[in-house]
C-alpha positions as CSV (number, residue, x, y, z in Angstrom):
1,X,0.0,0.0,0.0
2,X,1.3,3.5,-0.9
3,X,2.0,6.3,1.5
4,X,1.1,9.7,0.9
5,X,3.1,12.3,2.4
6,X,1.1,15.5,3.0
7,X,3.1,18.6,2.9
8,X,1.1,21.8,4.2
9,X,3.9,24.0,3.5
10,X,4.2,26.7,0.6
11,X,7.2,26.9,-1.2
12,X,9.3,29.3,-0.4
13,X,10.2,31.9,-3.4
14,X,13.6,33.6,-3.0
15,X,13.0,37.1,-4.8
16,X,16.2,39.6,-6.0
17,X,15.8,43.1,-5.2
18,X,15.1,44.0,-9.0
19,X,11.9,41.8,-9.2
20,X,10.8,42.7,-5.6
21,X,10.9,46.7,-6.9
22,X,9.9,45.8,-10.6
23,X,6.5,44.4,-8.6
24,X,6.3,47.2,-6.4
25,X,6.2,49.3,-9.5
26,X,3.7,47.3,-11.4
27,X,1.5,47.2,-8.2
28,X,1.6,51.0,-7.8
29,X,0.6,51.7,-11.7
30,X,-2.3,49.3,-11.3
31,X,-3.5,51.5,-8.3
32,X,-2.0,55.1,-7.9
33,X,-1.4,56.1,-12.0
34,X,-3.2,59.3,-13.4
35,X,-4.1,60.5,-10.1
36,X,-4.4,63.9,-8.2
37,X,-2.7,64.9,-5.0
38,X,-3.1,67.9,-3.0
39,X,-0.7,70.0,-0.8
40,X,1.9,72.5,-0.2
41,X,5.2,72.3,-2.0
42,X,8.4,73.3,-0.7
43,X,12.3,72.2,-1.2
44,X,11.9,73.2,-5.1
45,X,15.2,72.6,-7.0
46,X,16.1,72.6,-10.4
47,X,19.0,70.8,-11.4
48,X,21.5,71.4,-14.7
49,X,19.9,68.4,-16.5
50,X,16.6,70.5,-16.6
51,X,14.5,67.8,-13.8
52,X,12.8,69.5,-11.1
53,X,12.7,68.0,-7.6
54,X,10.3,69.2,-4.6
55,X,8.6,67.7,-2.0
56,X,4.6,67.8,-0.9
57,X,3.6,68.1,2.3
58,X,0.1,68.5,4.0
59,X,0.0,68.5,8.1
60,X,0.7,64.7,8.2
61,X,2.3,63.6,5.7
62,X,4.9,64.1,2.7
63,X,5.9,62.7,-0.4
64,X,9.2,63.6,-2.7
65,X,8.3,64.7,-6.4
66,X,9.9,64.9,-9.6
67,X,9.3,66.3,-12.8
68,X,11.0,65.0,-15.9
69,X,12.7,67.9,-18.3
70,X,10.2,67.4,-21.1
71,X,7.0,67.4,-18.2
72,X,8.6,70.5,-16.4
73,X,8.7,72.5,-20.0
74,X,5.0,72.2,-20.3
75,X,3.5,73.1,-17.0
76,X,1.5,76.4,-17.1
77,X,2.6,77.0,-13.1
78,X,6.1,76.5,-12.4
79,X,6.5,74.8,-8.6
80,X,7.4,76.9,-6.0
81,X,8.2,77.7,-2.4
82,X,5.2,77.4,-0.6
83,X,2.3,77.3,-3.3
84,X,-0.6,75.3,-2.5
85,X,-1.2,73.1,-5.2
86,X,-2.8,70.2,-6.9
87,X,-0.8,67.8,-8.9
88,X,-1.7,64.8,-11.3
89,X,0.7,62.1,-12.1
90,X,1.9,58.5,-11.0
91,X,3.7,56.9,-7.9
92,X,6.7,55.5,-8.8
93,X,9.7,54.0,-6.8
94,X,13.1,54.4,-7.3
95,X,14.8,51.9,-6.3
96,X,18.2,53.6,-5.7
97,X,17.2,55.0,-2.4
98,X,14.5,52.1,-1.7
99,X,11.5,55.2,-1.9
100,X,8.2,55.9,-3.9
101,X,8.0,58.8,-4.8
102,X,5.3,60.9,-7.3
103,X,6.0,61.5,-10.7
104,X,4.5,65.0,-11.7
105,X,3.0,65.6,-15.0
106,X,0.4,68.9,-14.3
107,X,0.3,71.3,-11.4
108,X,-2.3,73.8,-10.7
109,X,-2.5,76.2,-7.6
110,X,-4.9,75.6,-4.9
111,X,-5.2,78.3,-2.2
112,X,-2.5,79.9,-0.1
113,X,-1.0,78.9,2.7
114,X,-0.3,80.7,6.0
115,X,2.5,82.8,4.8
116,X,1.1,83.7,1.7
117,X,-2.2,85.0,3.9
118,X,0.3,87.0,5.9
119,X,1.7,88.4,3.1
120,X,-1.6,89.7,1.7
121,X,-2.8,90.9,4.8
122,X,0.7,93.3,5.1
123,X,0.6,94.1,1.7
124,X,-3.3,95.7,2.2
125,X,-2.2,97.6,5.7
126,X,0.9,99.0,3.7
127,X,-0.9,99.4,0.7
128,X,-3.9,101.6,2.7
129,X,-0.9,103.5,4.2
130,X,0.7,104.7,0.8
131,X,3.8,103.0,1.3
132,X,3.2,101.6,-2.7
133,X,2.2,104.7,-4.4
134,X,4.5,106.0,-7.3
135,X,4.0,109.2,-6.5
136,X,6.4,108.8,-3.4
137,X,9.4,107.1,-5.2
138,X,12.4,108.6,-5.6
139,X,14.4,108.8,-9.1
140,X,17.4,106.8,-9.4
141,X,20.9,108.9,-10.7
142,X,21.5,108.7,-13.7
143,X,25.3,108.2,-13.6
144,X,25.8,107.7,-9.7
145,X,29.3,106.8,-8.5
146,X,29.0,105.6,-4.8
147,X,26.8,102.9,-4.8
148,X,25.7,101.7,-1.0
149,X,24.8,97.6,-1.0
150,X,23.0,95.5,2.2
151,X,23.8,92.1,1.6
152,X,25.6,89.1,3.1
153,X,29.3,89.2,2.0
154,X,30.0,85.4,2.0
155,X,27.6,84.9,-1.1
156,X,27.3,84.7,-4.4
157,X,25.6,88.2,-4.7
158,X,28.0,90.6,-3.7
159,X,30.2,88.9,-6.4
160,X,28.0,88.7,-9.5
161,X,27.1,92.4,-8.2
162,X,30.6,93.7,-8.3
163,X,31.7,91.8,-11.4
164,X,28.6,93.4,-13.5
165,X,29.5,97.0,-12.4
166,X,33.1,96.8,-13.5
167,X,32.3,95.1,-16.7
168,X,29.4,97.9,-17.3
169,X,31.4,100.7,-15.7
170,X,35.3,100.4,-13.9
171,X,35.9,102.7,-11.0
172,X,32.5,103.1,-9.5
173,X,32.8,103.1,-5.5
174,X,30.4,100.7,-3.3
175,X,30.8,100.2,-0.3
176,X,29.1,97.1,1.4
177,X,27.1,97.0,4.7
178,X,27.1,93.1,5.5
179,X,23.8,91.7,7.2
180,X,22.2,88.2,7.3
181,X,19.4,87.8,4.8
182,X,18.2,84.7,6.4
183,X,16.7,83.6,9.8
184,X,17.4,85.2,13.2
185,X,19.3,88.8,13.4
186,X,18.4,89.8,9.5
187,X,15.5,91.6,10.3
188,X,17.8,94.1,13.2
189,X,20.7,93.7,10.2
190,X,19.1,94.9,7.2
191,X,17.5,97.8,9.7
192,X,20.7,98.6,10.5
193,X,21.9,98.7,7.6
194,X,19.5,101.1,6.2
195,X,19.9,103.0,9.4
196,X,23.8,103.6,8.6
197,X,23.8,104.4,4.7
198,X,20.5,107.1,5.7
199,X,22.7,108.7,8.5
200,X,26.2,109.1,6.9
201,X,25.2,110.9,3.4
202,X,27.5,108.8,1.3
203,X,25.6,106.5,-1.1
204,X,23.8,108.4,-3.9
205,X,21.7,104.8,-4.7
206,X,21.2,102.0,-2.5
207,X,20.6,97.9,-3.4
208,X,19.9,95.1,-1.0
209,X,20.2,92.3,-2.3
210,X,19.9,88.5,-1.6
211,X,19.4,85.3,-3.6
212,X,16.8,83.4,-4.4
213,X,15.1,80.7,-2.2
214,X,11.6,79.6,-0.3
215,X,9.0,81.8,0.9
216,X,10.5,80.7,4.2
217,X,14.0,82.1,3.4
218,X,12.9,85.6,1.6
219,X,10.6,86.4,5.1
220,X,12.6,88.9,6.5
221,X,11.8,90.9,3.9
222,X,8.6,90.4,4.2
223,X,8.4,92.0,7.5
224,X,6.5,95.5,8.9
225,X,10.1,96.7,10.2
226,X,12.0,96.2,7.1
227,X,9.4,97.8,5.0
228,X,8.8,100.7,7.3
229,X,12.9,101.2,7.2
230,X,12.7,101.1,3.2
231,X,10.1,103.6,3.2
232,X,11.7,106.0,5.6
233,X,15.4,105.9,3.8
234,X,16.2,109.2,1.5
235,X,18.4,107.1,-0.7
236,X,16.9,106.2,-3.7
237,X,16.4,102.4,-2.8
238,X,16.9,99.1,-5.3
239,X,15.1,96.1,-4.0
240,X,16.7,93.0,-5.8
241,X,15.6,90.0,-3.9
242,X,15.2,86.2,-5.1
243,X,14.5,85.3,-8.6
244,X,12.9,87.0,-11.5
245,X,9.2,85.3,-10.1
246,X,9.8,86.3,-6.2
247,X,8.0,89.2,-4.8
248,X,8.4,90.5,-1.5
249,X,6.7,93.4,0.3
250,X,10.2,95.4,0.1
251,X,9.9,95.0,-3.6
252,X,6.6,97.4,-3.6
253,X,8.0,99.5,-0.7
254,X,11.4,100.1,-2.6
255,X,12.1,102.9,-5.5
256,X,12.7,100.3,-7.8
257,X,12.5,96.7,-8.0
258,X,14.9,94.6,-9.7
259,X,14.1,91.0,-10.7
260,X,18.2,89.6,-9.2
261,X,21.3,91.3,-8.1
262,X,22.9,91.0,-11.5
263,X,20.0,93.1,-13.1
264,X,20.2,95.7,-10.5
265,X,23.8,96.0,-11.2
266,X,22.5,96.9,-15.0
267,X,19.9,99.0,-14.0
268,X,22.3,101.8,-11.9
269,X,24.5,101.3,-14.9
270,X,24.4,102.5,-17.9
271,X,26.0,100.6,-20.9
272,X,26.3,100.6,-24.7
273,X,25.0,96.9,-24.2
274,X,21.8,97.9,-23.5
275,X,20.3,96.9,-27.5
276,X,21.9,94.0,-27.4
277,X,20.6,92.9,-24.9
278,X,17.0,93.6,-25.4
279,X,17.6,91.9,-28.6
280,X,19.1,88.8,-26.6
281,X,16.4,88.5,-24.2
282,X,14.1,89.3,-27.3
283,X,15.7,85.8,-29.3
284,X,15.1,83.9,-25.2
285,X,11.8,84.6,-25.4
286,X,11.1,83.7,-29.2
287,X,13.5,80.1,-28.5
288,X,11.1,79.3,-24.8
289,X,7.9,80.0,-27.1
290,X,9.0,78.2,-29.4
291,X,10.6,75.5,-27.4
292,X,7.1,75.0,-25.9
293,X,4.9,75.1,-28.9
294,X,7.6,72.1,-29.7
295,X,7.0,70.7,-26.5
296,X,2.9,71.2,-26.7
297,X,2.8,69.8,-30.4
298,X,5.0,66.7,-28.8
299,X,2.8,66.1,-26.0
300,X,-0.5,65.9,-28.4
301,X,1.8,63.3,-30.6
302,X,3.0,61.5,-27.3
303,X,-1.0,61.0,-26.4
304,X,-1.6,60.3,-29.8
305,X,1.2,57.6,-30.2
306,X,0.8,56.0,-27.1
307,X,3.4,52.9,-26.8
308,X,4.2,50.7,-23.9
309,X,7.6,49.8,-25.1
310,X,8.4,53.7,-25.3
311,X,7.0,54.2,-21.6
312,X,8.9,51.6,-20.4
313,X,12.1,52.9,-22.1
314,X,11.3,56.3,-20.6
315,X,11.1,54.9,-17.1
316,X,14.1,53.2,-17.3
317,X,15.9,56.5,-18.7
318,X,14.3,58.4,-16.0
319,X,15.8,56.1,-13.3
320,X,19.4,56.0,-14.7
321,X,19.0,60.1,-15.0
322,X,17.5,60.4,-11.2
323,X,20.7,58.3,-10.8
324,X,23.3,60.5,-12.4
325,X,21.6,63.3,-10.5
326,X,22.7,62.0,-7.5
327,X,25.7,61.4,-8.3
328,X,26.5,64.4,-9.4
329,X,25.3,66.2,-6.4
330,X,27.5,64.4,-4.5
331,X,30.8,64.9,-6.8
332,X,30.0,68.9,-6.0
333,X,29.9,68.4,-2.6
334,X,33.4,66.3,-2.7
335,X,34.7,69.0,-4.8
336,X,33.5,71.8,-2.5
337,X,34.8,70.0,0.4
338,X,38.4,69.5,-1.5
339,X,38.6,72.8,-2.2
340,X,37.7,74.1,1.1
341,X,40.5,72.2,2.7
342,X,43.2,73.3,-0.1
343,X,41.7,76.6,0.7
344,X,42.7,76.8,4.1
345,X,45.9,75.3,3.7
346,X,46.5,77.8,1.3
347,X,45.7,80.7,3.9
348,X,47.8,78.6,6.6
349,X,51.0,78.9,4.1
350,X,50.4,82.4,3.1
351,X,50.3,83.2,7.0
352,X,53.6,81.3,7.3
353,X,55.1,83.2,4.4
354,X,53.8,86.6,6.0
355,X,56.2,86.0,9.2
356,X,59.5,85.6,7.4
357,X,59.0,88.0,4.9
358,X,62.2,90.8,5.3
359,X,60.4,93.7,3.2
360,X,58.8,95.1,6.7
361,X,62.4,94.9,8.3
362,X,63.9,96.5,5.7
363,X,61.8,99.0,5.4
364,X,61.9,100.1,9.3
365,X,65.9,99.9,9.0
366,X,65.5,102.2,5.7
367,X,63.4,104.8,7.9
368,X,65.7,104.6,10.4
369,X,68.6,104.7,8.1
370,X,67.4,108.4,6.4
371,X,66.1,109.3,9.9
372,X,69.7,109.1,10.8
373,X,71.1,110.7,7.7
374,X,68.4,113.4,8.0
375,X,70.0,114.5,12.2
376,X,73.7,114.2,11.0
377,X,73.1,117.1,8.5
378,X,71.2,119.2,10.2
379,X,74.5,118.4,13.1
380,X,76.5,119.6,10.0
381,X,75.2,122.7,8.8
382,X,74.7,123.8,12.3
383,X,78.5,123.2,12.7
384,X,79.4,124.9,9.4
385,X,77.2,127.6,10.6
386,X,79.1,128.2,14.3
387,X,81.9,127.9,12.5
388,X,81.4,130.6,10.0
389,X,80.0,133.3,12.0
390,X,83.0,132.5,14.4
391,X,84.8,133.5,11.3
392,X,82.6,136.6,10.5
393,X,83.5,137.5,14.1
394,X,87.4,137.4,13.9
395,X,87.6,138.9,10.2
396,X,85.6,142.0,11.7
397,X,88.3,142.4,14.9
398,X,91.0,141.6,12.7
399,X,90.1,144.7,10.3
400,X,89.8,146.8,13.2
401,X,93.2,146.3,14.0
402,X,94.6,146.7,10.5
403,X,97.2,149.9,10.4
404,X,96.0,150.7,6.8
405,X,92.9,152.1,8.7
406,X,94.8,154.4,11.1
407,X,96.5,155.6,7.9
408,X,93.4,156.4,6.2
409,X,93.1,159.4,8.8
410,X,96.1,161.0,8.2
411,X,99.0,159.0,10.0
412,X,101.9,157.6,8.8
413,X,104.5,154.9,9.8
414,X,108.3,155.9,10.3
415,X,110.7,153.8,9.7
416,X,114.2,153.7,10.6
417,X,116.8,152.5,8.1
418,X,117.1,148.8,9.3
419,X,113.0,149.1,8.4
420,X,112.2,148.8,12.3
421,X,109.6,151.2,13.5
422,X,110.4,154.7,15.0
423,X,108.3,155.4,18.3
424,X,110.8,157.9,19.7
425,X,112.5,160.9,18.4
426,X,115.4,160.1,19.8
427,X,116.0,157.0,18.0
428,X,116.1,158.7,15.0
429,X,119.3,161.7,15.6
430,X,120.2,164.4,13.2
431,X,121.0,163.1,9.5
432,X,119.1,159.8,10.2
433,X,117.5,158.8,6.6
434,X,113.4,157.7,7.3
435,X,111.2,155.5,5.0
436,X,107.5,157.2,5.6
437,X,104.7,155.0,4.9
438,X,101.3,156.6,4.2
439,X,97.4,154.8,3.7
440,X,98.6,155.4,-0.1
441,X,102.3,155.4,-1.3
442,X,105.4,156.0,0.6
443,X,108.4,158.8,1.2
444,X,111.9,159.1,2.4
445,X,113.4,161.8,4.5
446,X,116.5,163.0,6.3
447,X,116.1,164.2,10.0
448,X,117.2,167.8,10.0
449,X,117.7,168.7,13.6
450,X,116.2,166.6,16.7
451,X,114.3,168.5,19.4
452,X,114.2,167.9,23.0
């Protein structure tokens, strides 16, 4: 009789990581493809390949985002910092980091959020205040030379400011007041700032400036103080904060708004450029146009032409290009970190170079050296001068004692005839022959007769 051995086990199925994700990926298409998500996005950034990462977030719960180049070139509302929006597309899962994540296809706005709400409500109170009317703003210069700047000096502004001015126009002076643009302190820093360039006079145009970034990052200037400050400066005032598509409340309070740094730079500026580059931004604007009725006329074939071999070929590209993203994000950060450290060596060296350099010792022993020179002529001339009005003094007695002056009044010197001098008649007796010497000339004479 034959036994049956009953085996109430399953058998076990080893999978490899690329099936497990390949049916994580087929699992999520079957239930979360073509579908609409709502939230606030925040952490935009848009990387050199042309993708677009963010992140979506509602009070309990966030999901990271990306939007392919070709996707990102067709949506009507660009993602930004903060928007409330509602966005259609697919889960996916990329298996790199072993994380879903929503693949974005359209966005649209939906509401504001908190900050946004703050915003509007400031913008009213200033607005009902006259803080925005035109009649109020002061005209730039048109050929200003001091240029005042509030910015941070450790970014990239101050140096894509300075290197716009002296390509536009060498020698103008600015002078930079440094203040945090971000989180804690910037509000009291950019007040300060303003404070400073009102008080001393100096600046004939002022700029603050900072980069672009969140809603969250660009709030100071967004607040009451730093507006009221703006309005109450009598510099003609340049607001060039964020990107071309960020707005602040100091952008309506200011003289002038400039859409970044660089273009404020061009706008104090003048320069021969200028056509150019109206004709340059005029070509930009013809190639995004048409660059997107490409795009547009592509996305109608695309829907058209729908193949499953093509969408699984664009997945797979999407994947290796998330990949490369990565990776290149973190050969910048290697490269910033090898740099840094080369940097500091760098400083460290120069330092060391600084302490045994001779040109300071040399130049003391050179000052002292013609400090030196300097006290042993005036020692000289101060000799040479004793010395020659010492001289002065003895040539003056010595021509007061000369005979030729006695002469000159009438006397004369008698000589005997050996040629010594007769002071008595009785050195001289009768027949004695005399040499006379007069101021002019001389005589001889006999002595006649010698009186008693």
């Amino acid at each position: 009789m034959e036994q049956f051995a009953l085996n109430f086990v399953n058998e076990r199925r080893i999978f490899t990581l690329r099936e497990l994700s390949d049916g994580i990926r087929s699992a999520l298409d079957r239930q979360f493809s073509n579908i609409w998500v709502a939230g606030e996005i925040s952490a935009v950034k848009l990387v050199p390949s042309g993708h677009c990462y963010f992140v979506l977030k509602d009070a309990d719960a966030q999901i990271k985002c990306v939007c392919w180049k070709l996707s990102y070139w067709r949506l009507k509302f660009k993602p930004k910092d903060g928007m409330q929006a509602v966005i259609r597309g697919r889960v996916d899962i990329y298996e790199g980091r072993s994380e879903y994540q929503f693949v974005v296809e359209t966005i649209e706005p939906r509401g504001e959020g908190a900050l946004q709400l703050a915003f509007e409500e400031l913008k009213k109170k200033l607005l009902s205040e006259g803080l925005f009317d035109p009649e109020f703003k002061k005209p730039l210069p048109k050929y200003p030379m001091r240029i005042g700047i509030i910015t941070s000096p450790s970014g990239a502004v101050i140096q894509d400011f300075l290197q716009v001015l002296s390509r536009r126009f060498p020698g103008v002076h600015v002078r930079l007041f440094p203040a945090r643009v971000q989180g804690l302190g910037s509000i009291e820093d950019i007040c300060r700032g303003l404070d400073y360039f009102a008080t001393s006079g100096w600046a004939e145009v002022l700029v603050i400036a900072r980069g672009g970034g969140s809603l969250e990052d660009l709030w100071t200037f967004n607040e009451e103080a730093v507006a009221r400050a703006i309005a109450d400066c009598p510099i003609p005032t340049i607001s060039a904060i964020g990107h071309e598509t960020d707005f602040t409340i100091a952008d309506f309070v200011a003289d002038l708004r400039a859409p970044t740094p660089s273009a404020a730079a061009e706008m104090i500026i003048v320069s021969r450029q200028e056509l150019l580059d109206k004709i340059t931004y005029a070509e930009q604007r013809m190639t995004q146009s048409v660059r997107y009725r490409i795009a547009r006329l592509g996305r109608q074939l695309e829907e058209q032409t729908i193949n499953r071999a093509l969408s699984l070929l664009q997945r797979g590209f999407s994947r290796r290009t998330q990949r490369l993203d990565d990776l290149d994000e973190r050969m910048r950060a290697a490269m910033r970190n090898r740099f840094s450290s080369l940097e500091r060596r760098r400083r460290m060296l120069e330092e060391k170079l600084r302490y045994y350099d001779l040109r300071p010792r040399l130049g003391r022993d050179r000052e002292r050296m013609v400090s030196s020179i300097y006290r042993l002529e005036t020692l000289i001339r101060s000799a040479v001068q004793r010395k020659r009005q010492r001289l002065d003094t003895q040539q003056t007695k010595l021509t007061q004692m000369d005979p030729k002056i006695v002469l000159q009044r009438g006397y004369s010197i008698v000589l005997g005839p050996n040629g010594r001098v007769i002071k008595e008649a009785e050195s001289a007796p009768e027949g004695t022959e005399l040499r006379l010497l007069f101021a002019k000339g001389e005589a001889k004479a006999k002595v006649i007769a010698e009186e008693a």
